[in-house]
C-alpha positions in Angstrom: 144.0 100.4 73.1 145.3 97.3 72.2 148.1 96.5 69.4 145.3 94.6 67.4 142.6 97.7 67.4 145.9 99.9 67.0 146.3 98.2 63.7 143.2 98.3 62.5 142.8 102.1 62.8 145.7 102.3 61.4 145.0 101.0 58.7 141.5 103.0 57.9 144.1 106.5 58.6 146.0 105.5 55.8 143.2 104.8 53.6 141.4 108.2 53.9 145.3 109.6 54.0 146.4 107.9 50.8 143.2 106.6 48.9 145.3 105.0 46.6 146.7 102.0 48.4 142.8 100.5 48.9 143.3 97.8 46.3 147.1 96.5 48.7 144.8 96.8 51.8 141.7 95.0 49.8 144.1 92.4 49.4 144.4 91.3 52.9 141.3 93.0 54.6 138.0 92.0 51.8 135.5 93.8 54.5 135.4 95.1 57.7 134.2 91.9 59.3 138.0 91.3 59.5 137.9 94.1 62.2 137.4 93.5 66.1 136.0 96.7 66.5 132.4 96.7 64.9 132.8 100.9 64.0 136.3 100.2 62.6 134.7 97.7 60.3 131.7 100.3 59.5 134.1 102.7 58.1 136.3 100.4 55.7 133.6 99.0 54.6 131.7 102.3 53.8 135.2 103.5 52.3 135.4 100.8 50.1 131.4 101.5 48.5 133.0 105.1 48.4 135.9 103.8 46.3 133.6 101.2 44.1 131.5 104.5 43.4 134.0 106.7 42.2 133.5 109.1 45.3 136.2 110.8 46.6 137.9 109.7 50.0 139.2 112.4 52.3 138.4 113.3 55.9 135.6 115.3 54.8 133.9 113.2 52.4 134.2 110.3 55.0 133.1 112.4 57.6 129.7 113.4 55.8 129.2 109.9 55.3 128.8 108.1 58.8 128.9 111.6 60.4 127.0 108.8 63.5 130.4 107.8 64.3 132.6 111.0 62.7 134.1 111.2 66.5 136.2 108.1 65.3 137.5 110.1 62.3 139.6 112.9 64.1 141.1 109.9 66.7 142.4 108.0 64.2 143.6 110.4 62.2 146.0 112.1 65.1 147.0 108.9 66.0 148.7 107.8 62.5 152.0 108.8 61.9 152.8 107.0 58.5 150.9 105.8 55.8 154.0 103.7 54.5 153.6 100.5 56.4 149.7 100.4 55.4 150.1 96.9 53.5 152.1 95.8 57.1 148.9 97.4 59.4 146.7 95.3 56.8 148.9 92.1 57.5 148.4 92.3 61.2 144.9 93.1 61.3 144.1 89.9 58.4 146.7 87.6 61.0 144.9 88.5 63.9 141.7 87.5 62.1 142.3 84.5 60.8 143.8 83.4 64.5 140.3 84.1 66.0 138.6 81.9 63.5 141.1 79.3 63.8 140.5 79.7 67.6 136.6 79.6 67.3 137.0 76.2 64.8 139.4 74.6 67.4 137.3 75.5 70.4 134.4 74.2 69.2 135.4 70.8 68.4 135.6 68.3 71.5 138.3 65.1 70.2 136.5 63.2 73.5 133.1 63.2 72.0 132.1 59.9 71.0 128.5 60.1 70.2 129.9 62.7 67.4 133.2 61.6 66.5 133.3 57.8 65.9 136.4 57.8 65.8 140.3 59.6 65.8 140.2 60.3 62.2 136.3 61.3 62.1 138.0 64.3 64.5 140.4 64.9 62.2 138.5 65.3 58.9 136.2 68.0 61.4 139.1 69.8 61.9 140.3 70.1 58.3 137.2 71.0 57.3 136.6 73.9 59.8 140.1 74.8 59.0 140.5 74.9 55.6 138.8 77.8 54.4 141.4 79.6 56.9 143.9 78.4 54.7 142.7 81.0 52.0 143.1 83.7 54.4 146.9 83.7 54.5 147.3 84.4 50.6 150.8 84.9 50.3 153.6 82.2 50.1 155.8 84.1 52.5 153.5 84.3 55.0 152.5 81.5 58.0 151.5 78.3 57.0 147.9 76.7 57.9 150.1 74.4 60.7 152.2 77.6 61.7 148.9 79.5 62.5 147.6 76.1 64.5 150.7 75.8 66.6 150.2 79.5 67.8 146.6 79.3 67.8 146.9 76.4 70.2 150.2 78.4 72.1 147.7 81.4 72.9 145.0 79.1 74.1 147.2 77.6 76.6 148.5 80.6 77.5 145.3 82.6 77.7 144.2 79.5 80.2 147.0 79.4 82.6 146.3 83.4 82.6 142.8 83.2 83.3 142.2 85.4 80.5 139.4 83.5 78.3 136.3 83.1 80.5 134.7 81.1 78.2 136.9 78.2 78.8 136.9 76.3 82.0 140.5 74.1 83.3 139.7 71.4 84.6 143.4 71.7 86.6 144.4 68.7 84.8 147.1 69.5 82.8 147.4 66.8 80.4 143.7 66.9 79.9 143.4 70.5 79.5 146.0 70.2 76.7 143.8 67.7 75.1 140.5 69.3 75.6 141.4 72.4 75.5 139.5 73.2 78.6 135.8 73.1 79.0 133.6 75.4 77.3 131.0 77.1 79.7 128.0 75.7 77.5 129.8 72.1 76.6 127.8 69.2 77.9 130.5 66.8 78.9 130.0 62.9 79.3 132.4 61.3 81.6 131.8 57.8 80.7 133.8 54.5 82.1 133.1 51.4 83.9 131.6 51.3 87.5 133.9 51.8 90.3 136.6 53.6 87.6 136.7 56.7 89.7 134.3 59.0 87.5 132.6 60.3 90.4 136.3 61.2 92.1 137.4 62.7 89.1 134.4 65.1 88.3 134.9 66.5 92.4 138.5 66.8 91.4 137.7 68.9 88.4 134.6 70.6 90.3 137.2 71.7 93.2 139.9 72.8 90.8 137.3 74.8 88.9 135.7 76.6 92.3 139.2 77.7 93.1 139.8 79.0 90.1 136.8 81.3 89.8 
């Protein structure tokens, strides 16, 4: 199991451990669509009606609940050893969020598209747009800033990339390129325009090649 889905069942063992530190966890985590896992995000959010209700929140009570997924319950439950760092499980999980929104807004804009985009600043004003409800996310003044979560948005891209990790996005080899594009997305429809005898031709091989090797 990953660190991020570590996290996040942490932090639902610490809710039905200590029912009283919902409202610090509410603070960072609203609903379970915050959650990678789809289940994990089932049972905060059915904790949290529980809570609203007045019901009591124990294993049991949980349990009788979504007994569909009560198999969930008794994993989580051995694997938490504190309930202390609960507001610092809630952090991560609300971080690692807001990084794969960031990540979707970033990856879904193309600077290079013209017919879009009229121009540098046009790109610009899409970005802070997509962005800026991100910005609410991160709550606190201690924590990292809207450009601080770009930068390492951007960092894990690259890196993710160079890794082969993110088969959505296609390298086109080029590296300068790739750090402008941010590679090609599997279902972008890319326009390679330029005058005639420009080398368009050479340099969609190039990128065809580069891409065959790759995968």
């Amino acid at each position: 199991m990953t660190q991020k889905l570590k996290s996040e069942q942490a932090v639902i063992g610490s809710i039905i451990m200590e029912p009283d530190c919902i409202d610090l966890v509410k603070k960072y985590i609203p609903n379970g669509s915050y959650f990678i896992n789809s289940n994990f995000g089932k049972v905060l959010d059915t904790v949290y009606k529980m809570n609203d209700e007045g019901q009591a929140i124990d294993l049991t009570t949980v349990y009788d609940t979504i007994p569909e997924i009560a198999y969930m319950l008794s994993e989580i439950m051995d694997s938490l050893v504190t309930t202390v760092h609960a507001e610092e499980y809630a952090k991560m999980v609300r971080d690692s969020y807001a990084r794969r929104t960031l990540r979707g807004v970033l990856t879904s804009i193309n600077p290079l598209d013209t017919k879009k985009y009229n121009t540098p600043l046009d790109v610009i004003t899409e970005i802070e747009k997509g962005i800026g409800d991100i910005g609410q996310i991160i709550q606190n003044a201690e924590e990292m800033s809207t450009l601080d979560l770009v930068n390492v948005c951007l960092d894990d891209i690259e890196k993710d990339m160079e890794q082969g990790i993110n088969r959505n996005i296609l390298p086109t080899g080029f590296v300068d390129l790739d750090r402008l594009l941010i590679g090609i997305e599997l279902t972008e429809n890319v326009i390679l325009a330029a005058r005639p005898s420009m080398g368009k031709t050479s340099l969609a091989q190039c990128i065809a090649l580069n891409v065959a090797k790759k995968w």
